[in-house]
N, C-alpha and C positions, 0 to 999 in steps of 0.2 A: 178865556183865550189863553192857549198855551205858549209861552213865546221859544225861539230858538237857542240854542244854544252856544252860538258860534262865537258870541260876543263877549272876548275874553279879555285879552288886556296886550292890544297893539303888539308892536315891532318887537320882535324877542332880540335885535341888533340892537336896539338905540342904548341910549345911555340910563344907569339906573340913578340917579339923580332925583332928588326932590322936587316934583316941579307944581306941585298943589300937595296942601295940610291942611286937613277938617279935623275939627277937634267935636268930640263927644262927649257928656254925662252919661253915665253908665250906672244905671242903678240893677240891682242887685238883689236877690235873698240870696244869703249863704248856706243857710242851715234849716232843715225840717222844722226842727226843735224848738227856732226863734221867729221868726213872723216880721221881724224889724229888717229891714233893708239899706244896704250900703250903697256907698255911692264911689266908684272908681271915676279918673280924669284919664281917657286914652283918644290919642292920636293917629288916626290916617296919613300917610304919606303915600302921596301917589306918584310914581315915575312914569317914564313911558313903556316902560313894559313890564315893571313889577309895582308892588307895595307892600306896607307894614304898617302893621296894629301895632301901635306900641303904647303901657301906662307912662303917661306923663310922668305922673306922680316916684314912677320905679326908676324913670332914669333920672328925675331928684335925689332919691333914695342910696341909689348907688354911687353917686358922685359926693354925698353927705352924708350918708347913713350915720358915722364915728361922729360928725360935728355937729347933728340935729342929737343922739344919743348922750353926748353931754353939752346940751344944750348952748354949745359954740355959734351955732347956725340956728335960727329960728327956722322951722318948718313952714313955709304958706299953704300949703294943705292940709294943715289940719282939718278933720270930717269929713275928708277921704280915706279909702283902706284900697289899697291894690292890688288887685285877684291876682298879679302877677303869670298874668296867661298873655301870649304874644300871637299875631299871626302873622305869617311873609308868604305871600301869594308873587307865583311865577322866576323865586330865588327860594335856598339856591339852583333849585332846579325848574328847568320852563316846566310848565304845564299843569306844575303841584303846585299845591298850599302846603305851610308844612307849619303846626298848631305846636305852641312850645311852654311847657308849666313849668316855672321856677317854683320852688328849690327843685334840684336832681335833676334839671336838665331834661327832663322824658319829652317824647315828641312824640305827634302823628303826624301823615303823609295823607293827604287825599287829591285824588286826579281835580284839575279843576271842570274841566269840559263836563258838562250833563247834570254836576253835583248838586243841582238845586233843580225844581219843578215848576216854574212858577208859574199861579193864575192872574192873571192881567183884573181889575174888579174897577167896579165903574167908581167915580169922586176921585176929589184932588183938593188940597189942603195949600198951605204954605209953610215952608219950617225954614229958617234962614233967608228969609226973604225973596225965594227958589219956589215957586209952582211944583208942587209934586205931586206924582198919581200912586194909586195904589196898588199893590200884591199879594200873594198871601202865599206861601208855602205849607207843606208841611215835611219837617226832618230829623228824620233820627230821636223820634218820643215826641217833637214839641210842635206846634202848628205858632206859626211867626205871621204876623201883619208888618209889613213894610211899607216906605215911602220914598220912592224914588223923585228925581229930578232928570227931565231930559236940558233942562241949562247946561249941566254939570257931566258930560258925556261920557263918563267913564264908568266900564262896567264892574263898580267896584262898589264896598260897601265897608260896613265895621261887620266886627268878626271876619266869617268865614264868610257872608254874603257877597253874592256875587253874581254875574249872569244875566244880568236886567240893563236896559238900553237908554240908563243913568246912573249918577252915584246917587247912594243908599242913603239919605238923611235921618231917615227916623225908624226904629224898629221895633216892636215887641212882643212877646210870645202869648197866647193865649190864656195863660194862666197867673199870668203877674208877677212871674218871674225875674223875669227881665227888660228890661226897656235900655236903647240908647237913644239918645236925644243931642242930634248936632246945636251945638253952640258957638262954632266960631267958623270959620273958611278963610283962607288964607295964601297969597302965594307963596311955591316951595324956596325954602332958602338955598337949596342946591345940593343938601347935605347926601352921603353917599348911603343907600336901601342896603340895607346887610344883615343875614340874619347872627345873630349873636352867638359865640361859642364860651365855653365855659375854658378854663386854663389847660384842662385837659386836652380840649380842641377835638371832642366824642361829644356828641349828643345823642343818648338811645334812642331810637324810633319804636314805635311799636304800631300796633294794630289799635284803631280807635279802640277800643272795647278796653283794650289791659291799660291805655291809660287812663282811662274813666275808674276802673277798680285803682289803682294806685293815687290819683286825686281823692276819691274817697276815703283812702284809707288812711292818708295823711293825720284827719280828725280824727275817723273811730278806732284805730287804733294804732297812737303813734310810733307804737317798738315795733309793731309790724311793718309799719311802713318804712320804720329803719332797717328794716333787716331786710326788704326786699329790695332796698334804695343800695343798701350795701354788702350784703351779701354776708354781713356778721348779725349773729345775736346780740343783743341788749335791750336795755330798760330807756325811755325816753323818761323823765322826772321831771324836763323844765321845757318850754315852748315860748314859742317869740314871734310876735305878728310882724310882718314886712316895717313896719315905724319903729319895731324896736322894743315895744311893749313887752312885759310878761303877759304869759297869759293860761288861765286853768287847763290844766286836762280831763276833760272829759268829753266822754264818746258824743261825736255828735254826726249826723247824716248830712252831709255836703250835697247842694244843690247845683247839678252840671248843667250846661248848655243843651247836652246830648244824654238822652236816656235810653241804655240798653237793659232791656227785661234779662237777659242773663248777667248783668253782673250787678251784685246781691253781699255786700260785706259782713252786712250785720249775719247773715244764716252761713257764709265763711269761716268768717273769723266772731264768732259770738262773745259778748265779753262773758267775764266770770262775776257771779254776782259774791258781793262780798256778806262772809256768815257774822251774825251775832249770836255770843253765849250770853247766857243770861247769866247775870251775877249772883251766887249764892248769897 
C-alpha cells in the first residue's frame, strides 16, 4: 500500500519551539575499508511546524571542545564519534529540508512533499514502549525498513525521513549500514528550532550529488578536499576527528546515506601510488 503524501509537518504559522525530543543511537560504517561501526548520540526536536536532527554529542563538543582537549572537562561520551551531519526540515525555509555537513558548512536543499515512497508492509513491533508498524522505502542507492508509531503523530523521523502518518522510531537500511534506534522520548524544553550558521553567516548549498563527492573526499583525499573547501592549493599533513583526536591519513572510501552511481572519487581523483628503489 502506497501512502499519501500530504502529511508534512502542520501550521507553517505556529511557533518553532521545541515541543517533543527523541533521542536516537545511530550506529554507523564509516568506511569501505573498515567493517567496524560507530556509534553517533543524535536528537529529534519537533516543533509545530518544523524540526531538527541535531548530534548530541557535537553541541557537547562545541560548547567544550578546548576543555575536553586538555582534559579540563571529562567527556561523557566517550564511544561515540559524530558524523557531524545535521538535518532542519521545514526551516529555514517551508517546504524544504535542508541536509548540512560540518566542517565547511556545505548543504543540500531537498522539496519535502513526495520525497519519500513509501510501502505500508504488514507486522508491528514495539520500540520505546510505542506500537509501531512497518515500511519500507527505497532512496537514492539504499532500500530502508522503518518503524513507525501512530501514538506519536508526527510525520517526522531521524535523518531526512519523513511522510508516514507517525514518527519514525526505528530505521535501517538494507545492507547494515545503518541503523537508528530511539532510546529516549521526551517533552520539548521550549528551546528555539534554528538552523545553525557559521560566523560567515553563508552556508553553500549545492545539489545532492556535489556534496556526496565533497563528503567523500574529505577521507580520500584530504588536500583536495582543501582546495575545493577553499579555493587554494595545499598539503593537508595533519587531521583531527570531531573529539579532537589525531588521526592517520590515509585514503579511505566514506560510506554515505545516499549513493549516486556518478559520483566516483577514487577514478577522479586517483591517488598516486608511492615508488620504491631498490638499494644498491
Amino acid at each position: 500500500m502506497t501512502i499519501p503524501s500530504y502529511l508534512i509537518m502542520m501550521n507553517s504559522h505556529a511557533s518553532n519551539s521545541t515541543i517533543l525530543s527523541v533521542t536516537y543511537d545511530v550506529y554507523y560504517q564509516k568506511f569501505e575499508e573498515e567493517p567496524k561501526q560507530e556509534k553517533d548520540l543524535m536528537r529529534l526536536d519537533i516543533g509545530e511546524n518544523s524540526s531538527q536532527f541535531v548530534s548530541v554529542i557535537g553541541e557537547f563538543l562545541a560548547k567544550n571542545k578546548s576543555d575536553v582537549v586538555s582534559k579540563r572537562v571529562k567527556n561523557p561520551y566517550v564511544g561515540y564519534a559524530s558524523m557531524r551531519d545535521e538535518v532542519f526540515k521545514n526551516t529555514p525555509k517551508s517546504g524544504y529540508m535542508q541536509f548540512v555537513h560540518m566542517p565547511g558548512w556545505i548543504s543540500c536543499r531537498d522539496k519535502i512533499d513526495g520525497l519519500f515512497d513509501w510501502q505500508l508492509q504488514e507486522g508491528d513491533t514495539i520500540v520505546c514502549e510505542y506500537t509501531c508498524h512497518k515500511a519500507i522505502t527505497t532512496f537514492r542507492g539504499r532500500t530502508w525498513t522503518v518503524w513507525y508509531t501512530l501514538g506519536l503523530p508526527y510525520s517526522d523521523g531521524p535523518w531526512k525521513f519523513c511522510g508516514l502518518p507517525g514518527l519514525i522510531l526505528y530505521a535501517s537500511d538494507s545492507e547494515g549500514c545503518f541503523r537508528f534506534n530511539c532510546i529516549g522520548i521526551e517533552k520539548g524544553d521550549g528551546h528555539d528550532i534554528k538552523m545553525k550558521t557559521p560566523k560567515s553567516g553563508v552556508i553553500d548549498t549545492y545539489m545532492p550529488e556535489r556534496v556526496a563527492e565533497i563528503m567523500m573526499l574529505e577521507y580520500w583525499d584530504p588536500s583536495a578536499h582543501f582546495s575545493q573547501m577553499t579555493g587554494m592549493s595545499g598539503q593537508v599533513t595533519r587531521m583531527w576527528d570531531p573529539q579532537g583526536n589525531e588521526v592517520k591519513i590515509v585514503p579511505k572510501t566514506r560510506i554515505l546515506y545516499e549513493k549516486f552511481p556518478g559520483v566516483n572519487v577514487k577514478k577522479k581523483y586517483p591517488q598516486k601510488k608511492s615508488s620504491t628503489k631498490k638499494k644498491k
